[in-house]
C-alpha positions as CSV (number, residue, x, y, z in Angstrom):
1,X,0.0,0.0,0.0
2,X,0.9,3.6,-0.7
3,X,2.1,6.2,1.9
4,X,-0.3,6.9,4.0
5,X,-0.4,10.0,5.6
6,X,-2.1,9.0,9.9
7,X,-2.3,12.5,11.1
8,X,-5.7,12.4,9.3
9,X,-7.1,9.9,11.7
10,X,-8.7,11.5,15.3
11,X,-7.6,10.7,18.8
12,X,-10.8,10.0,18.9
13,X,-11.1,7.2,16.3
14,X,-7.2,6.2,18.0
15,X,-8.9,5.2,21.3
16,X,-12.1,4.2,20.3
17,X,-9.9,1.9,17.8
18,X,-9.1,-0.2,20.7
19,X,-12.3,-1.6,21.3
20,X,-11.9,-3.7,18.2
21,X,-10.7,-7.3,18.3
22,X,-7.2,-8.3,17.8
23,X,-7.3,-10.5,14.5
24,X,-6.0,-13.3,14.7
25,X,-4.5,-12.9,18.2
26,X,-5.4,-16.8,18.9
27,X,-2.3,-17.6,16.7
28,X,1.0,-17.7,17.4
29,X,2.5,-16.8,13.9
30,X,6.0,-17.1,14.2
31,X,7.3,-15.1,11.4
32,X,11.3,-16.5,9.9
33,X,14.3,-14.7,9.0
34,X,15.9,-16.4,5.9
35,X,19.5,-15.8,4.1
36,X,19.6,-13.6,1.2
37,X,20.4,-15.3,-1.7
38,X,22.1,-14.5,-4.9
39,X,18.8,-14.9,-7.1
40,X,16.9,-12.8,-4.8
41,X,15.0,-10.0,-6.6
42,X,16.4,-6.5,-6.0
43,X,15.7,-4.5,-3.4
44,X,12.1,-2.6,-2.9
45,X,13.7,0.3,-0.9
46,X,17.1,1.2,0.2
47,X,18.1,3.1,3.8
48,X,20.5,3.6,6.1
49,X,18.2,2.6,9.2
50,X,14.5,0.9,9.1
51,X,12.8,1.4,12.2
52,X,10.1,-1.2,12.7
53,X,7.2,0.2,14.7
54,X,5.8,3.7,15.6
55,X,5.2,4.0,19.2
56,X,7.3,6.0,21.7
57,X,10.9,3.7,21.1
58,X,10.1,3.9,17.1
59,X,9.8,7.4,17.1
60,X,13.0,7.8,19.1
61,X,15.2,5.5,17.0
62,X,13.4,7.5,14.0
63,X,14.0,10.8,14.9
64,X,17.2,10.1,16.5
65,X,18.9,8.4,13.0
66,X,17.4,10.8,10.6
67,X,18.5,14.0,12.8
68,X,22.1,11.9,12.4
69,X,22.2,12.5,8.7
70,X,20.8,8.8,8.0
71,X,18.8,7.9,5.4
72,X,15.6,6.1,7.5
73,X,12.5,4.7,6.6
74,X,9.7,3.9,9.3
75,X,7.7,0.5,9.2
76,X,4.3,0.4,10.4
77,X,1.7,-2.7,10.5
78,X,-1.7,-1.0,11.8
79,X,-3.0,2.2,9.3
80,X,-1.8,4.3,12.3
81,X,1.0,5.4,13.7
82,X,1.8,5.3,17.8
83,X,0.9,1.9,18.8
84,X,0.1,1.8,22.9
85,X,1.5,4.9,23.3
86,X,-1.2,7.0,21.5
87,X,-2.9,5.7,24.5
88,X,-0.7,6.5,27.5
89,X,-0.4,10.0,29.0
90,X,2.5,10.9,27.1
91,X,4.9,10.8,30.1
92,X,8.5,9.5,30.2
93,X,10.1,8.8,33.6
94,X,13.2,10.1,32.9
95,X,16.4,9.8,35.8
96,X,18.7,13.0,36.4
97,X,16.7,14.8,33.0
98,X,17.7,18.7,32.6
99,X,14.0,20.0,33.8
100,X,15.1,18.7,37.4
101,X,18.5,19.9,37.2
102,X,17.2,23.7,36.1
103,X,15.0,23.2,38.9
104,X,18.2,22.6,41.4
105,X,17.5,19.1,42.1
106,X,20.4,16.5,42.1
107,X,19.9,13.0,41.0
108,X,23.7,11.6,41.2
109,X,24.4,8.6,39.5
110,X,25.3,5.9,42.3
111,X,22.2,6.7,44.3
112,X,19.5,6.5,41.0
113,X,21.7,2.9,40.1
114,X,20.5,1.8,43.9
115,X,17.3,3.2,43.8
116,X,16.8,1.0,39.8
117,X,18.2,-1.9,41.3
118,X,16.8,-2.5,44.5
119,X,13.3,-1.8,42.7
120,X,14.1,-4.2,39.7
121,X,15.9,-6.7,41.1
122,X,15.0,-7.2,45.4
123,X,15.8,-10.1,45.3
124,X,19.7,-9.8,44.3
125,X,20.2,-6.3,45.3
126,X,23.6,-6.0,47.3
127,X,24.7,-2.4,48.0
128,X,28.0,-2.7,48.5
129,X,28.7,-4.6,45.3
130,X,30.3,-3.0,42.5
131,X,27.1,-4.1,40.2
132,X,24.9,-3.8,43.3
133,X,24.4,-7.6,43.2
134,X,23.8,-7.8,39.8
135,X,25.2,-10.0,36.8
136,X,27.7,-7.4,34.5
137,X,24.7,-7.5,31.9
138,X,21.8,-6.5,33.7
139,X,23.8,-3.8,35.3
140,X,24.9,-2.5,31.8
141,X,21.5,-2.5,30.7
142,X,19.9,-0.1,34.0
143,X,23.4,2.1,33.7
144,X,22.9,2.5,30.1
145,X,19.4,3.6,30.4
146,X,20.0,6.2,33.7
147,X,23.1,7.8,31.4
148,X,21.0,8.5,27.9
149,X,17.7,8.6,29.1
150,X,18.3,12.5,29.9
151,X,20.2,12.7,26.6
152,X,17.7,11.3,24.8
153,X,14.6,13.5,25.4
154,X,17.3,16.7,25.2
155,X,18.2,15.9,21.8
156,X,14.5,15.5,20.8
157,X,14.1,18.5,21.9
158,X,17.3,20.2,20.4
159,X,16.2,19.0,17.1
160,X,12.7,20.4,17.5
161,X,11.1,16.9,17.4
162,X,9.1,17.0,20.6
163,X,9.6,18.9,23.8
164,X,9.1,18.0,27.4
165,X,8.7,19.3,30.8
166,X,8.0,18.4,34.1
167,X,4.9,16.3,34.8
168,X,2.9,17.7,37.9
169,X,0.1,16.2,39.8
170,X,-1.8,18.9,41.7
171,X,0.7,21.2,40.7
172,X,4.1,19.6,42.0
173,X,6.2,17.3,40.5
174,X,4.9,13.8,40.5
175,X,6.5,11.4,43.1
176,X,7.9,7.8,42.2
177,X,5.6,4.9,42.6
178,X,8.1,3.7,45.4
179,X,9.0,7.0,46.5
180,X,9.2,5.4,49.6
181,X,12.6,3.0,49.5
182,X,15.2,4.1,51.5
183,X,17.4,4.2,48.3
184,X,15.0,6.7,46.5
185,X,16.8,10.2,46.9
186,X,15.4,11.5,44.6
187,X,11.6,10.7,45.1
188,X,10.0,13.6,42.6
189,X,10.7,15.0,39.1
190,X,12.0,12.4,37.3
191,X,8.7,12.3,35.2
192,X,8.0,13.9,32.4
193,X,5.2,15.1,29.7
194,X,5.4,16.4,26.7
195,X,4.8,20.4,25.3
196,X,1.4,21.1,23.5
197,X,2.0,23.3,20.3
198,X,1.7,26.2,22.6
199,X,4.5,25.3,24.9
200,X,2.2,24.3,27.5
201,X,2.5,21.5,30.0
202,X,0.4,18.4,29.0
203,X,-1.6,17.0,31.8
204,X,-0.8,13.3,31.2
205,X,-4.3,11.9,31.2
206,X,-4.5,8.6,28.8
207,X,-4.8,10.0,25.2
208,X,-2.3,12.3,25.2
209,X,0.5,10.0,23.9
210,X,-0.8,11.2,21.1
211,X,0.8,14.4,21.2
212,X,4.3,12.7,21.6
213,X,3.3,10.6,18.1
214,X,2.1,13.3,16.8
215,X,5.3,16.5,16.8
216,X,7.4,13.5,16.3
217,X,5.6,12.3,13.3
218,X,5.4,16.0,11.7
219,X,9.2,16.5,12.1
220,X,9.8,13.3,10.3
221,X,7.8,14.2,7.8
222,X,9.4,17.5,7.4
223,X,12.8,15.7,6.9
224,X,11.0,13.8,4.1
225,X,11.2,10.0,6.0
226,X,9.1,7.8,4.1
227,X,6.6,6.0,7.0
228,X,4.9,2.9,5.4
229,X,1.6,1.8,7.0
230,X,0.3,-0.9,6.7
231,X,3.7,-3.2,5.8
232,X,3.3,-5.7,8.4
233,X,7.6,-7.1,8.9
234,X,7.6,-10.6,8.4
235,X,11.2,-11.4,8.2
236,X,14.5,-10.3,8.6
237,X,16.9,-11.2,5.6
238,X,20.0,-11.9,6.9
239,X,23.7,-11.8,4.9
240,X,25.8,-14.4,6.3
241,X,25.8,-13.8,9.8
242,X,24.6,-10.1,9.7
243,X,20.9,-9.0,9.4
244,X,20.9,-6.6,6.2
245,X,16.9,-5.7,5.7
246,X,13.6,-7.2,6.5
247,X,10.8,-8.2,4.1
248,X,7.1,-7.4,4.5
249,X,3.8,-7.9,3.6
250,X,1.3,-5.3,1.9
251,X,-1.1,-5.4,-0.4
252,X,-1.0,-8.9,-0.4
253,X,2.6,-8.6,-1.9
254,X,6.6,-8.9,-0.5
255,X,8.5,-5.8,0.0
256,X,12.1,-6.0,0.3
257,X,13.6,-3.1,2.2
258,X,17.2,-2.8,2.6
259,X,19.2,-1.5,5.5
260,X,22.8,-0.7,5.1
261,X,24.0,-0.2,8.6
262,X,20.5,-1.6,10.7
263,X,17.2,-2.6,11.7
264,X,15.6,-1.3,15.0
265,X,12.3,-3.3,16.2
266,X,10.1,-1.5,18.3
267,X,6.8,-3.5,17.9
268,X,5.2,-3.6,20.8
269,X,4.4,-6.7,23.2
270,X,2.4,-9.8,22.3
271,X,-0.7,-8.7,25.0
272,X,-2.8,-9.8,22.1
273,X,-1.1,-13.4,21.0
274,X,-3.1,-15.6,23.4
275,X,-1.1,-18.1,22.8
276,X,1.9,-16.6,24.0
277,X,0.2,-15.4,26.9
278,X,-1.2,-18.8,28.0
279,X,2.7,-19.9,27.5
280,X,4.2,-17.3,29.3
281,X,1.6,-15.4,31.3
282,X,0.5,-16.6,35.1
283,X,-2.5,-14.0,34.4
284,X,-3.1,-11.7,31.5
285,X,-7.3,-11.1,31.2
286,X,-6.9,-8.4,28.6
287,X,-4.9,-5.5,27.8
288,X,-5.1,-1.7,27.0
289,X,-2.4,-2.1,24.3
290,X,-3.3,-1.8,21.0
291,X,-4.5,-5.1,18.6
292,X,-1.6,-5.2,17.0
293,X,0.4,-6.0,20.4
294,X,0.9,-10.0,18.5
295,X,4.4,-10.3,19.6
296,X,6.0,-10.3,15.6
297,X,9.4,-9.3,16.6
298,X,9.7,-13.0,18.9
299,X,9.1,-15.0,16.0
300,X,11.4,-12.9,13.7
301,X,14.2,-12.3,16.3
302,X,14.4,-16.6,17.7
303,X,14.6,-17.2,13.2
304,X,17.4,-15.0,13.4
305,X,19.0,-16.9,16.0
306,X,18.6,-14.2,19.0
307,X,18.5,-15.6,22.4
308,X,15.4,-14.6,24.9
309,X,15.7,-13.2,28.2
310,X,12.8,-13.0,30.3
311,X,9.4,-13.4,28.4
312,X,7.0,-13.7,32.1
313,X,6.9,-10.2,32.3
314,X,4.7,-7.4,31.6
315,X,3.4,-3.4,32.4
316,X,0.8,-4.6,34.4
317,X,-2.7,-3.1,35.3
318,X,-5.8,-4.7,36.9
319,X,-8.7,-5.0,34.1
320,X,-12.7,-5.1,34.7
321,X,-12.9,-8.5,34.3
322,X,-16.4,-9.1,32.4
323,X,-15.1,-6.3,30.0
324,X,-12.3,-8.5,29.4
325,X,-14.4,-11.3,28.7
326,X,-16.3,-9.7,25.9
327,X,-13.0,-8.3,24.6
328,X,-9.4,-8.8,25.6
329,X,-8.5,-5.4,23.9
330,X,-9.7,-2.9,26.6
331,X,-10.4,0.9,26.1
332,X,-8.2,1.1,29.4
333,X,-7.4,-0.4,33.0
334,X,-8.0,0.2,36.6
335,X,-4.7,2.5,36.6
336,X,-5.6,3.9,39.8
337,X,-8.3,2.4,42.4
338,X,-10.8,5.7,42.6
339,X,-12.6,6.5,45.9
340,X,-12.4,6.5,49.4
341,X,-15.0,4.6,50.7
342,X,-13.9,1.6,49.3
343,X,-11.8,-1.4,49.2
344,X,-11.2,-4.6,47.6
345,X,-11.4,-8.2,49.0
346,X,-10.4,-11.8,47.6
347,X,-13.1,-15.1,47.3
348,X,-12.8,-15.1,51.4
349,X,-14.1,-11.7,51.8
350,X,-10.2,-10.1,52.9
351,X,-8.3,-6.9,52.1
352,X,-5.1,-8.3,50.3
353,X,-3.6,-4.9,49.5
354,X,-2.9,-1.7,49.5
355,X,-5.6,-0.2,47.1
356,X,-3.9,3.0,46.3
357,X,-0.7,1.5,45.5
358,X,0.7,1.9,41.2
359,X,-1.2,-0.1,39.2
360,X,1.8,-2.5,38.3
361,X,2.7,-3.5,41.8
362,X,-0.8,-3.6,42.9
363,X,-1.5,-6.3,40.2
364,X,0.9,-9.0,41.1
365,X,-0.8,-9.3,44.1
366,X,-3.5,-11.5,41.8
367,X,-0.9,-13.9,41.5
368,X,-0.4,-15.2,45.2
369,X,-0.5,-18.9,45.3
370,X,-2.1,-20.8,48.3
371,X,-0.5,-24.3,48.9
372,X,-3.0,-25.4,51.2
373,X,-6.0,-25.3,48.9
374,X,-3.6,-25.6,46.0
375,X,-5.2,-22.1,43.9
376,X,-4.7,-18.6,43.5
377,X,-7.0,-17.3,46.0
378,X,-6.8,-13.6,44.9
379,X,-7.5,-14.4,41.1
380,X,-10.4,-12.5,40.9
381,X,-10.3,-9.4,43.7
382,X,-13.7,-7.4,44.2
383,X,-14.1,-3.7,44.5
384,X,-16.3,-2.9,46.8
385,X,-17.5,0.8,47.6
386,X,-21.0,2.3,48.7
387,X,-23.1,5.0,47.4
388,X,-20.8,7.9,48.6
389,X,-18.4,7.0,46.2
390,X,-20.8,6.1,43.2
391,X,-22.3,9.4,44.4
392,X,-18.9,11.5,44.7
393,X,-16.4,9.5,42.4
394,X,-18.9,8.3,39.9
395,X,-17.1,8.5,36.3
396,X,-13.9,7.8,37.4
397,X,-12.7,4.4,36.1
398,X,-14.0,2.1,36.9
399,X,-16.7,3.5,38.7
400,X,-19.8,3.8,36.4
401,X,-21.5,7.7,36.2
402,X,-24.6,7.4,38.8
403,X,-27.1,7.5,36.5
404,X,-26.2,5.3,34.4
405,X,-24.3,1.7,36.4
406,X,-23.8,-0.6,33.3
407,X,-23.4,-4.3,32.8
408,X,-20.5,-4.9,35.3
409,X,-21.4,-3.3,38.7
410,X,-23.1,-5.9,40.7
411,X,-25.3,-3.8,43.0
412,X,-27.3,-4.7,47.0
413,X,-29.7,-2.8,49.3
414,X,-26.8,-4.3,52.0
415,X,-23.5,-6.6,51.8
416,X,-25.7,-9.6,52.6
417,X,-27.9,-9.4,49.6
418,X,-24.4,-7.2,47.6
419,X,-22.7,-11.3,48.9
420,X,-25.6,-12.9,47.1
421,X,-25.7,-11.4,44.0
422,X,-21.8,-11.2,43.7
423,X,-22.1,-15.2,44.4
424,X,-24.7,-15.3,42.0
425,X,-22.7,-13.3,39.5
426,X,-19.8,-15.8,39.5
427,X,-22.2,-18.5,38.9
428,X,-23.1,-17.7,35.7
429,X,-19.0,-17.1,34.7
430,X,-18.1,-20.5,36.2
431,X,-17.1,-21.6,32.5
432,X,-15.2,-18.4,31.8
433,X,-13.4,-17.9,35.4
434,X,-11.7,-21.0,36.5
435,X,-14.4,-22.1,38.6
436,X,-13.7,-19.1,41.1
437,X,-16.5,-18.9,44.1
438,X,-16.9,-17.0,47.0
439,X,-16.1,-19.0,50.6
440,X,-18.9,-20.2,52.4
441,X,-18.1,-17.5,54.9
442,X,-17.8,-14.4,52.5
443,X,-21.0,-12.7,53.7
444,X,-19.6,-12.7,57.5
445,X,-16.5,-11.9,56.5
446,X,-17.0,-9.2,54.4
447,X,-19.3,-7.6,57.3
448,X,-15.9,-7.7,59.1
449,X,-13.4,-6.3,56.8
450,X,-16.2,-3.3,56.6
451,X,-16.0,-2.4,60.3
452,X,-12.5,-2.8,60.1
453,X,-11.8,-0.7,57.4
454,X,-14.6,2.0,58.7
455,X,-12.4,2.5,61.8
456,X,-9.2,2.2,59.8
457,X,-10.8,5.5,58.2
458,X,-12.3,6.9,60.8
459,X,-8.7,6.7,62.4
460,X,-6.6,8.1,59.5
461,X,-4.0,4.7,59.3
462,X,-4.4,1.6,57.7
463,X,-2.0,-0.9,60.2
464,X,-2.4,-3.5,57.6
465,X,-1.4,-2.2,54.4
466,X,-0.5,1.1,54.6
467,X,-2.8,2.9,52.3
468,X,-2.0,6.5,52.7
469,X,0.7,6.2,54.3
470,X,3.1,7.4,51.3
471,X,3.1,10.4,49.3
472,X,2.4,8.8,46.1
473,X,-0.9,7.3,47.5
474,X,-2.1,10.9,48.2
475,X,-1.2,12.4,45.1
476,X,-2.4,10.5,42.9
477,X,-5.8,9.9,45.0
478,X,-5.8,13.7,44.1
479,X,-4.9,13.3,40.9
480,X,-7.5,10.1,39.7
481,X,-10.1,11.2,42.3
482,X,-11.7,14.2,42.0
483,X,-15.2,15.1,42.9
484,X,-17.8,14.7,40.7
485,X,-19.4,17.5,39.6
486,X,-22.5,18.0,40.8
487,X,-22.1,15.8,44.1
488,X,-23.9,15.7,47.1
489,X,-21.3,14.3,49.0
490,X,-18.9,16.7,51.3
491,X,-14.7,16.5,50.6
492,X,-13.1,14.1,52.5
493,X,-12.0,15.8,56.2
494,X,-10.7,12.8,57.6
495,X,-6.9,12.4,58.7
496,X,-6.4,10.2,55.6
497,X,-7.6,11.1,52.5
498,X,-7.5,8.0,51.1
499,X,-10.2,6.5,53.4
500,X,-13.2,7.4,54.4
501,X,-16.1,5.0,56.3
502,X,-18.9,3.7,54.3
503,X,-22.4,4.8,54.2
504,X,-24.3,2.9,57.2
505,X,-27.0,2.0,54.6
506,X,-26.8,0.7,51.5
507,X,-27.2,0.2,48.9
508,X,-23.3,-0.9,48.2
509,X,-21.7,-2.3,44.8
510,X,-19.2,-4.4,43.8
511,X,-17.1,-4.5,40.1
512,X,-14.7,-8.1,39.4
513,X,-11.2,-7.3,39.1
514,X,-8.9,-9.6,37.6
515,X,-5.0,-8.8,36.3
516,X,-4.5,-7.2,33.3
517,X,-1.4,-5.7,31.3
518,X,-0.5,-2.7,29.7
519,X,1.4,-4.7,27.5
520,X,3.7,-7.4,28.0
521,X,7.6,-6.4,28.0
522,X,9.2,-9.8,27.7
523,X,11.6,-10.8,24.5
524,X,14.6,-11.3,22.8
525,X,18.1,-10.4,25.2
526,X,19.9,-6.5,24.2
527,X,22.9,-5.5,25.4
528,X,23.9,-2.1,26.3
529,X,24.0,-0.5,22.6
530,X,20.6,-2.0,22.2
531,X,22.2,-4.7,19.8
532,X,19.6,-8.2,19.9
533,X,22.8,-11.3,21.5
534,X,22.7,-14.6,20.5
535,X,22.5,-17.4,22.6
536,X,26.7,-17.1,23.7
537,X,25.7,-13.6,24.3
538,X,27.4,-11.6,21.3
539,X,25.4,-9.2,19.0
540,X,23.9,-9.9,15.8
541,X,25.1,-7.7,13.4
542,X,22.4,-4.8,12.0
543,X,19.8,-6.3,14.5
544,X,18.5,-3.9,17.8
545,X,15.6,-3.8,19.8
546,X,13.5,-1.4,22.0
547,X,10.7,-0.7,23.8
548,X,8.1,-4.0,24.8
549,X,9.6,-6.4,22.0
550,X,12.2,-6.9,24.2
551,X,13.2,-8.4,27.5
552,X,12.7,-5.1,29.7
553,X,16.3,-3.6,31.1
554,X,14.1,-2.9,34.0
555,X,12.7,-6.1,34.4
556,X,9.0,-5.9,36.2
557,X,10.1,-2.5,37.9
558,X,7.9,0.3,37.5
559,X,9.7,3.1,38.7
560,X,7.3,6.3,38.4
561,X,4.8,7.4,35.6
562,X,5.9,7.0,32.4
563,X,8.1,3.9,33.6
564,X,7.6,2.5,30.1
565,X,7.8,5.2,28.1
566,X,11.0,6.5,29.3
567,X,13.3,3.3,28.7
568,X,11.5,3.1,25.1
569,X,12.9,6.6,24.4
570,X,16.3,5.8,25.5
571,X,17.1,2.5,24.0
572,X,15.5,3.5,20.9
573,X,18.0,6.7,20.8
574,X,20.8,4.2,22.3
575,X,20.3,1.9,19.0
576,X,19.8,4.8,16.8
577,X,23.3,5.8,18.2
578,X,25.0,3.0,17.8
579,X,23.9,1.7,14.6
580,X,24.7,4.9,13.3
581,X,28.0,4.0,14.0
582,X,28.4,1.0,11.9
583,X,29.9,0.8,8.4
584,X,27.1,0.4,5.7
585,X,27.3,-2.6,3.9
586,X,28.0,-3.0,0.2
């Protein structure tokens, strides 16, 4: 297919787009890499770099090679351009970046490392170790990202591709999601947003990624890059040992593109290959990542004899789980638990968590395995709240507007009859849910977790999980729960304002919870330059990787808001660097 020219597509149409199914997600479609051979027709199209993918590490490696003086071309599968990130807030956690240094705060190098590490890796973390406990690899790959990630976004911004500032939530820079380690000395400002075309401060709410696609985009197009949509990569053609172009599919025809010093894959995760998922996933629902998350880049990258690090892991979120069930490509997911007169409990009617913790952390907490009755007991978590919060919070995902409750909020004049119908609710899913059910003692002990929590909230702390006891739970309470307009309820006076008692009187709801993903962020093994190793751990010539096609440098660590975004930028300006470096070949 023909250029096609995505600016003329809506954010609107962008994020209603990812209510659609993801075809053919059910298949695993390995794509191949294959030698190129002598009697091989001529090349399609010729360029310095290919970039494989649009979304925030694309647009990087993009921007970053063509400002280099590299002829580049941009390869996209879906008819738009941005993938996921047209649907993220735009923000990029970025470590010791130049808005916090003009704002005199310091962000040295060995503490950041410890603050990385001990988040990605707590189980290995060793302070006094020269790589802080940490193979010489895996340390490479967090070093590499805390000394360009700062250079990266500058030098988008120097070459008038996309500028950023700092990312505020009610006005002060955002704070980490673990602003609370020990290590963190630097617990605010490391995230941040991009400028509108005024020069304004985006807000970061989901949509405005697009902004990032879309000044990154128009400078591309002012330095005449050809972007092909629609050219789904199904190979990379390899020369002897080095990977010289890639071949794809349009129009239901091959195109050969040549690149003379490298390919850069930045496709996205494989949120949407089930079976991938149900290989490599303890529990992924559905995902907010775009269809075309299928995972292409594993198939390609294993034919072209890379070696896979970790593929467990993902960005995760918890999802509504009956929307999940109708389809696994979600508008969006339960980022941030809205609310203060609420809480969520497992099949026996317990808190299991912190409910205002980041949505990543927060997840994993659906994974917990009980070895007496030999299941996950918090598979399927319930969020219950009463009417001051439909009343107060109502509109805030995932709480429904009050006038209007929709299919998924299982409602009851009190938690007796709320148990029932919950019980009765699961019933009818037995087929679809694993066979969950609520413990013959729910009813009771839900009663008790409710006069619990009420004098949790009526005291201001939470002695069994914290909530509100960090910075981050406040601000972002702030941030994803504002008062409905219109509300009869009064603000939140208590001590904590995460937590306020329920209503006395129903009635009191309930909405299924189950874990869900941004996207997944397991792949092929990079090393420092962002060059895809083999299996004895050398590079393969003219083949990098970025963003969620690849094992994640940070592992499962989320480190603040925009935790993905920000290494995507990085490493797709790290392999734009380095393979800018390379001689072309003939």
């Amino acid at each position: 297919m023909a250029e096609r020219d995505p600016s003329k597509i809506s954010r609107r149409q962008i994020l209603a787009g990812a209510g659609v199914a993801a075809a053919g997600a059910a298949t695993l479609g390995m794509a191949g890499a294959r030698p190129a051979r002598a009697q091989d027709p001529s090349w399609d199209r010729e360029a310095d770099i290919v970039v494989v993918g649009s979304g925030a590490a694309a647009c990087s490696a993009a921007a970053t090679s063509a400002s280099l003086g590299n002829k580049v071309v941009l390869i996209e599968k879906e008819p738009i351009l941005g993938g996921t990130t047209n649907k993220s807030g735009g923000v990029a956690w970025v470590p010791n970046n130049s808005q916090m240094r003009a704002a005199g705060k310091t962000d040295p190098k060995a503490d950041c490392m410890k603050y990385m590490v001990r988040y990605s890796y707590p189980q290995r973390y060793t302070p006094n170790s020269p790589t802080l406990g940490l193979d010489e690899a895996s340390y490479k790959l967090i070093e590499a990202f805390y000394d360009n990630g700062a250079k990266a976004i500058d030098h988008l911004g120097n070459i008038g591709a996309v500028q950023f500032g700092t990312f505020l939530v009610g006005g002060k820079p955002s704070p980490d999601y673990a602003d609370h380690l020990p290590e963190n000395k630097a617990p605010q400002g490391r995230s941040v947003v991009t400028l509108d075309d005024s020069g304004k401060i985006m807000v970061g709410t989901i949509g405005d990624g697009t902004n990032l696609i879309g000044h990154v985009e128009a400078w591309l197009r002012k330095q005449d890059v050809p972007i092909l949509t629609e050219h789904k990569v199904v190979s990379a053609v390899k020369d002897g040992d080095r990977v010289v172009g890639v071949e794809a599919e349009a129009d239901g025809k091959t195109v050969r593109i040549r690149a003379r010093k490298g390919v850069i894959f930045a496709t996205g995760g494989y949120a949407h290959n089930v079976d991938l998922v149900h290989l490599h996933q303890k529990g992924l629902w559905g995902s907010c990542a775009m269809p075309g998350s299928t995972g292409d880049f594993i198939g390609i990258a294993q034919s072209a004899g890379a070696a896979m690090g970790a593929m467990g892991t993902a960005w995760r979120t918890q999802i509504v789980f009956e929307q999940a069930l109708e389809n696994r490509v979600l508008p969006q997911g339960v980022f941030f638990v809205p609310a203060d007169s609420m809480f969520l409990v497992n099949k026996y009617g317990r808190r299991v968590v912190n409910e205002k913790r980041d949505y990543n952390d927060r997840t994993e907490v659906h994974f917990y395995f009980d070895p007496v009755h030999e299941d996950y007991a918090n598979e399927l978590l319930f969020m219950i709240f009463d009417g001051r919060s439909l009343d107060a919070f109502g509109g805030a995902f995932p709480i429904p507007d009050p006038s209007d409750l929709g299919p998924y909020v299982i409602q009851g004049a009190d938690m007796d009859e709320l148990a029932a119908n919950l019980a009765n609710r699961l019933d009818t899913l037995k087929d679809k849910d694993g066979m969950v059910a609520l413990a013959d003692d729910f009813p009771k002990t839900l009663k008790e977790t409710l006069d619990k929590f009420n004098a949790y909230a009526k005291a201001g702390k939470d002695p069994d999980f914290k909530r509100g006891d960090q910075s981050y739970d406040r601000a972002w309470q702030a941030f994803f729960s504002v008062m409905r307009e219109g509300s009869t309820e009064k603000p939140n006076d208590l001590p904590n304002p995460t937590m306020h008692p329920f209503r006395p009187e129903g009635p009191y709801y309930a909405i299924i919870l189950a874990a869900g993903a941004l996207d997944t962020s397991g792949g092929p093994r990079i090393n420092e330059h962002a060059q895809v190793l083999a299996p004895d751990g050398t590079p393969i010539a003219g083949l990098y990787g970025a963003g969620n096609c690849i094992a994640a440098p940070s592992r499962e660590a989320y480190y603040g808001a925009g935790g993905t975004i920000g290494p995507c930028i990085a490493f797709g300006y790290i392999a734009a660097q380095h393979a800018h470096g390379q001689s072309q070949t003939g």
